[in-house]
C-alpha positions as CSV (number, residue, x, y, z in Angstrom):
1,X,-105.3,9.4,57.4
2,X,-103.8,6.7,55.7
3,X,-104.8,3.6,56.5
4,X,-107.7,4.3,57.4
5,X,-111.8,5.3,57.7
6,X,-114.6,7.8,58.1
7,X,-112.9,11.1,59.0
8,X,-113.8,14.6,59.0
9,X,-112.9,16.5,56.1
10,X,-111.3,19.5,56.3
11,X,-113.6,22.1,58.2
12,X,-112.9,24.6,55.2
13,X,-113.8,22.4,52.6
14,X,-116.0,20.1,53.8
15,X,-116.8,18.1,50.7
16,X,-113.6,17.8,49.4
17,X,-113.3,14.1,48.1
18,X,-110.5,13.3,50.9
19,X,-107.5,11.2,49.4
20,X,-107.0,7.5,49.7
21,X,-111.1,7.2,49.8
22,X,-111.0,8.5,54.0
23,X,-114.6,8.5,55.5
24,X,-114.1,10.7,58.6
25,X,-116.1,9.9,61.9
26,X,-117.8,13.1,62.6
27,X,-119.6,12.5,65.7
28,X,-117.9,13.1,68.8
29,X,-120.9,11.0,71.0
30,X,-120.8,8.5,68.8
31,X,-116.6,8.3,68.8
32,X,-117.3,8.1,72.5
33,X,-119.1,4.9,72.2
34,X,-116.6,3.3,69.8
35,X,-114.0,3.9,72.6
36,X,-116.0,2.9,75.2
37,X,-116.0,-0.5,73.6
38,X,-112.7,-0.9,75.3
39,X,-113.2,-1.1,78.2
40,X,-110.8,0.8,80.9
41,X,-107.4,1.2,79.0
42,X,-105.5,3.5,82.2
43,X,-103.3,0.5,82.7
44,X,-103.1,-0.3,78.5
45,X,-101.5,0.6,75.4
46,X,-103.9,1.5,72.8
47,X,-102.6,0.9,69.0
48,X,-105.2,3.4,66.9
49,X,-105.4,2.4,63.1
50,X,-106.0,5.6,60.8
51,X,-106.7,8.6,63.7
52,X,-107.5,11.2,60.7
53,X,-107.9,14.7,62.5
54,X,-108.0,12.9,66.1
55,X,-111.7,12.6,67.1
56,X,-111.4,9.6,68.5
57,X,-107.4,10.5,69.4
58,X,-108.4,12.8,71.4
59,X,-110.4,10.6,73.8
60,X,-108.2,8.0,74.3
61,X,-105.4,9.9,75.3
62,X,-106.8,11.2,77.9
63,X,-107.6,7.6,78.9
64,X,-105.0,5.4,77.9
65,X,-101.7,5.1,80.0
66,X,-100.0,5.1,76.0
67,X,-101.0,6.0,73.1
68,X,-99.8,4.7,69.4
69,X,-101.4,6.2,67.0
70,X,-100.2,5.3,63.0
71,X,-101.5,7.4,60.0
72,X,-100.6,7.2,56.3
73,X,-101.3,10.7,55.1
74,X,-98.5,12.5,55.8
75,X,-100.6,15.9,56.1
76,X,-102.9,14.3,58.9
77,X,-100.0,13.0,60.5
78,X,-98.1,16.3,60.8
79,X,-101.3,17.8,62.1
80,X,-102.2,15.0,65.0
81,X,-98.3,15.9,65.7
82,X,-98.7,19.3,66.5
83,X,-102.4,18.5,68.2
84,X,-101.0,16.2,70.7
85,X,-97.0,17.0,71.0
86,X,-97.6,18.2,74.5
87,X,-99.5,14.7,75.1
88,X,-96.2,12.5,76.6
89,X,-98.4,9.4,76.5
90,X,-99.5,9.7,73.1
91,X,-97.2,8.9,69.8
92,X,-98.2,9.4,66.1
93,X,-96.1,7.3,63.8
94,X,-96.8,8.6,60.3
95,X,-96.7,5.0,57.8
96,X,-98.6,2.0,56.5
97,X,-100.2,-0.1,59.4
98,X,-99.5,-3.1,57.1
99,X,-94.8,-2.3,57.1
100,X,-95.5,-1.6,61.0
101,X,-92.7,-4.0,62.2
102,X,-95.2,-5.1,65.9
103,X,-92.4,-6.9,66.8
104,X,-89.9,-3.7,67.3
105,X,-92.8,-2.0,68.6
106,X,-94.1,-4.4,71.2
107,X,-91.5,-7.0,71.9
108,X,-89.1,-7.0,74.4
109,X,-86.3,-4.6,74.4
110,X,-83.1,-5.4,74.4
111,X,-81.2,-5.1,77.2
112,X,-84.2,-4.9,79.9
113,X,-84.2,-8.9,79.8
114,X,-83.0,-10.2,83.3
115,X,-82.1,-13.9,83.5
116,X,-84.7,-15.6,85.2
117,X,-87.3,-13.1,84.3
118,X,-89.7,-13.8,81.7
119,X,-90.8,-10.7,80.7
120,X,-93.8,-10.9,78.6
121,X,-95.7,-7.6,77.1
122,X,-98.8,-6.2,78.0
123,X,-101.4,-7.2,75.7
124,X,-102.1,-3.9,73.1
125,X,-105.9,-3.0,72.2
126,X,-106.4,-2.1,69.1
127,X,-109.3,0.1,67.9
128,X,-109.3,1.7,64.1
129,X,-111.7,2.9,61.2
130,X,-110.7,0.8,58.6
131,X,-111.0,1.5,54.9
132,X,-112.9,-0.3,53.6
133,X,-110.7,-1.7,50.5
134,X,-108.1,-3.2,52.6
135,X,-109.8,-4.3,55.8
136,X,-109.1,-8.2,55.3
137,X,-105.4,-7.5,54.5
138,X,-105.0,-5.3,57.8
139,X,-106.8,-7.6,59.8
140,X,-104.9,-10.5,58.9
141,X,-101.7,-8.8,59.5
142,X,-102.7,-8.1,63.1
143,X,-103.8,-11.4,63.3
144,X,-100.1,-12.8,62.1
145,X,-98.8,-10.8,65.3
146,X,-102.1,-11.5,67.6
147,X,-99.7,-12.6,70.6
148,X,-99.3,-8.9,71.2
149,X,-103.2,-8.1,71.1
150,X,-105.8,-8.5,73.5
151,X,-109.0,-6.9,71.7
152,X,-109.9,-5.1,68.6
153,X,-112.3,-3.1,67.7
154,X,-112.7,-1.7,64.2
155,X,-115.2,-0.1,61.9
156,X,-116.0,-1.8,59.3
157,X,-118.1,-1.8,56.2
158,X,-121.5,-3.7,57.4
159,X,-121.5,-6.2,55.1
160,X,-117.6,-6.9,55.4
161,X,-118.7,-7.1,59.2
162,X,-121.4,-9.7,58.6
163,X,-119.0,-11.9,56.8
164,X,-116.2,-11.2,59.6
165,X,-119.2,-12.8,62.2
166,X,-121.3,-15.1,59.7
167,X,-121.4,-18.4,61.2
168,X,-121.0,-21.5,59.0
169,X,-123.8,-22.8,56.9
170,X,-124.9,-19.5,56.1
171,X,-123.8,-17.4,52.4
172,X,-121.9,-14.9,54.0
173,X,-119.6,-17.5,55.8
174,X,-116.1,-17.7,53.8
175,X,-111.9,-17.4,54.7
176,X,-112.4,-13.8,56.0
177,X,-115.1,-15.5,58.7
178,X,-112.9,-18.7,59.5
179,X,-109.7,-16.8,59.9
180,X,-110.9,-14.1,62.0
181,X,-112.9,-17.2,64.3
182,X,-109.6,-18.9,64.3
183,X,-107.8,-16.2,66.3
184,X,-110.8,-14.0,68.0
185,X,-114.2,-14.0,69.6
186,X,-116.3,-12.5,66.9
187,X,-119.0,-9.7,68.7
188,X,-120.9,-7.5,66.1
189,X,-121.5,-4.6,68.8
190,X,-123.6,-1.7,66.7
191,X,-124.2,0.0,63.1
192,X,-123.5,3.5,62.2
193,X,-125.0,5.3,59.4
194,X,-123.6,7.0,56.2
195,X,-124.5,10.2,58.6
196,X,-121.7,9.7,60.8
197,X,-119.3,10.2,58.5
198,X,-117.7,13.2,56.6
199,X,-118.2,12.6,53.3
200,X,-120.9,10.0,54.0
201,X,-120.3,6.8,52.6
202,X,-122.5,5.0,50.2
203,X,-122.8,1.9,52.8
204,X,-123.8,1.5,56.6
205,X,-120.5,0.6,58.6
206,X,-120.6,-1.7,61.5
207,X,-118.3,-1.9,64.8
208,X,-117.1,-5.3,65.9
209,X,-115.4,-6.3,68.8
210,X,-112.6,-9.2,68.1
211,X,-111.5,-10.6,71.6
212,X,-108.1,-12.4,70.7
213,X,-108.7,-16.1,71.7
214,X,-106.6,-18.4,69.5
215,X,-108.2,-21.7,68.8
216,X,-105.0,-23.4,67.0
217,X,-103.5,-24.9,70.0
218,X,-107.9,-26.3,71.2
219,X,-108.2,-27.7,67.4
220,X,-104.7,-29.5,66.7
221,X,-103.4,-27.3,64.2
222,X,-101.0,-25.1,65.7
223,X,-97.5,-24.5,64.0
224,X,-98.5,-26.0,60.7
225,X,-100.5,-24.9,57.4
226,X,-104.1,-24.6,58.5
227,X,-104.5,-21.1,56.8
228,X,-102.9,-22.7,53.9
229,X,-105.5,-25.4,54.0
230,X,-108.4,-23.2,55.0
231,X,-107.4,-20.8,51.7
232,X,-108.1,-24.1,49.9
233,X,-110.9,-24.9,50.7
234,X,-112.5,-21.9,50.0
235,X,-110.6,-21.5,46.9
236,X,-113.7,-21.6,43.9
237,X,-116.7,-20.5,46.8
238,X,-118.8,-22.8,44.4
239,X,-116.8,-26.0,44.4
240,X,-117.7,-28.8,46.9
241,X,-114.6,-29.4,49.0
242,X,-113.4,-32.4,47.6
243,X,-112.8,-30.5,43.9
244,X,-111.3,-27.6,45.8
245,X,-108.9,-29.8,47.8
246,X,-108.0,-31.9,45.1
247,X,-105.7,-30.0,43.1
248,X,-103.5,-30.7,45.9
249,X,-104.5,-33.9,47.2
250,X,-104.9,-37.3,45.8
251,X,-108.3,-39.4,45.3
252,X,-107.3,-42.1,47.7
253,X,-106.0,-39.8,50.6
254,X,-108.9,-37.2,50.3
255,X,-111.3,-39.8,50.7
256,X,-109.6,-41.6,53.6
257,X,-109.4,-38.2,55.2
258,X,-112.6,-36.9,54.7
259,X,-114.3,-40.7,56.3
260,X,-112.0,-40.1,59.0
261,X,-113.3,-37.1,59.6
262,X,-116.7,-37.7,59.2
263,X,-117.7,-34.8,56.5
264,X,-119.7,-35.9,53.0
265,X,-117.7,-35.3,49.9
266,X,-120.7,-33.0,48.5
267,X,-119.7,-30.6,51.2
268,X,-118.7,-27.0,50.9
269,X,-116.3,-25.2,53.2
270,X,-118.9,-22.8,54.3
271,X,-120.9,-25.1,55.5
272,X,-118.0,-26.5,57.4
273,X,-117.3,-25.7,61.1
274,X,-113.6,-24.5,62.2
275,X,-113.6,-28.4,64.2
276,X,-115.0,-30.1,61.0
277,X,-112.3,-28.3,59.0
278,X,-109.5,-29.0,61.4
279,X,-110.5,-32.8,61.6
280,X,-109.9,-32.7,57.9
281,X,-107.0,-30.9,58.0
282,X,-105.1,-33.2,60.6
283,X,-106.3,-36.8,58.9
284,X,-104.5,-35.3,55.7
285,X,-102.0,-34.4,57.5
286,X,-101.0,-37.0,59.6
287,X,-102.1,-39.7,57.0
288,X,-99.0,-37.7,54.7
289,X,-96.7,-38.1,57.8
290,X,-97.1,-42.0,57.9
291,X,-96.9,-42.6,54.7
């Protein structure tokens, strides 16, 4: 697998330190239940992150109207080919999940436009086994196309999951928590042991459900540089906001902004809700714009 998680080793070797630091899901009840999180995909397009040898492949295409399955070990790859050529739904696209270009994949196609007609795709859902060294970076790159997603469900380590769900106030709350809340409905659904996995891991993982619900649009902030802001403001985890957000903003402004918005200038970003950070975010904003 490439970009991915938990697999199963090779049944000949089954200890063989797999490349790329692959944990392969092993159980085939338990690969049931991460797909069942789904819901009923006959009708939907199912993009899998990281299938590995196909245990959980293997279940959704016999459920799935399509199938897109991308893997970055070109050896795992070659083998899901041959497992599932006959499959018509099912497509295995060996590459890196983070170069996938969504919008060739799932965008209109040229010439089936008709004028008139708007035609807009079908939400994908997205399930995977992430690793766990670059789960932020691939969940922020399907959150940069999320108009083509509907859910996502991934496993993750547990404590990358608890800081994916952490709500503010609490230590685990940070940018991975606010950007993920930004775009999705945050549900942490069930933990797996090291046991489920060939070569266990050294950690519990977690499955979460992310429900693609956009709050830019709700909050005010759509079309501008709210990640930007929201990067920021969790730059030094230990710095209030105000010495975070003024390397970029002046004295005067900050302190108009932050009165406006009603949040103390002791404050952290974690203990900042996505509205209190937004409020923020807009009176610097629009204070810039009249000036």
């Amino acid at each position: 697998m490439g970009v991915n998680v938990p697999k199963v080793a090779s049944a000949r070797r089954p200890q063989t330190k797999p490349k790329m630091g692959q944990h392969f899901l092993a159980s085939e009840d338990l690969a049931a239940r991460v797909v069942d999180t789904l819901g009923d995909v006959s009708q939907s397009t199912v993009l899998e992150i990281g299938p590995g040898r196909g245990i959980m492949t293997s279940l959704l295409a016999k459920r799935a109207r399509r199938l897109i399955a991308v893997e970055l070990d070109r050896v795992l790859a070659a083998q899901l080919r041959l497992k599932f050529g006959m499959s018509r739904n099912v497509e295995i696209i060996e590459g890196d999940v983070l170069a996938i270009d969504f919008d060739s994949l799932f965008g209109p196609k040229p010439g089936l436009s008709q004028p008139g007609i708007d035609l807009k795709p079908q939400p994908v859902k997205v399930v995977g086994n992430l690793p766990y060294y670059i789960t932020s970076d691939i969940l922020l790159r399907l959150f940069e196309f999320s108009k083509y997603f509907d859910s996502i469900v991934i496993m993750v380590q547990r404590e990358v999951a608890d800081r994916i769900a952490a709500e503010p106030g609490g230590r685990d709350y940070g940018m991975l928590s606010a950007t993920a809340q930004l775009y999705a409905r945050v549900e942490n659904l069930f933990t797996l042991p090291p046991g489920a996995f060939v070569p266990p891991p050294k950690v519990h993982s977690s499955v979460l459900r992310l429900t693609i619900d956009p709050q830019q649009e709700k909050l005010g902030v759509a079309g501008d540089g709210f990640i930007d802001f929201l990067r920021l403001s969790f730059g030094q985890k230990r710095k209030t906001l105000w010495n975070n957000l003024k390397t970029k903003y002046e004295g005067a402004e900050l302190k108009r902004a932050l009165a406006e918005a009603k949040v103390k200038a002791t404050a952290r970003a974690e203990t900042l809700s996505l509205e209190e950070s937004a409020a923020v975010y807009r009176a610097l904003r629009d204070g810039r714009t009249e000036s």
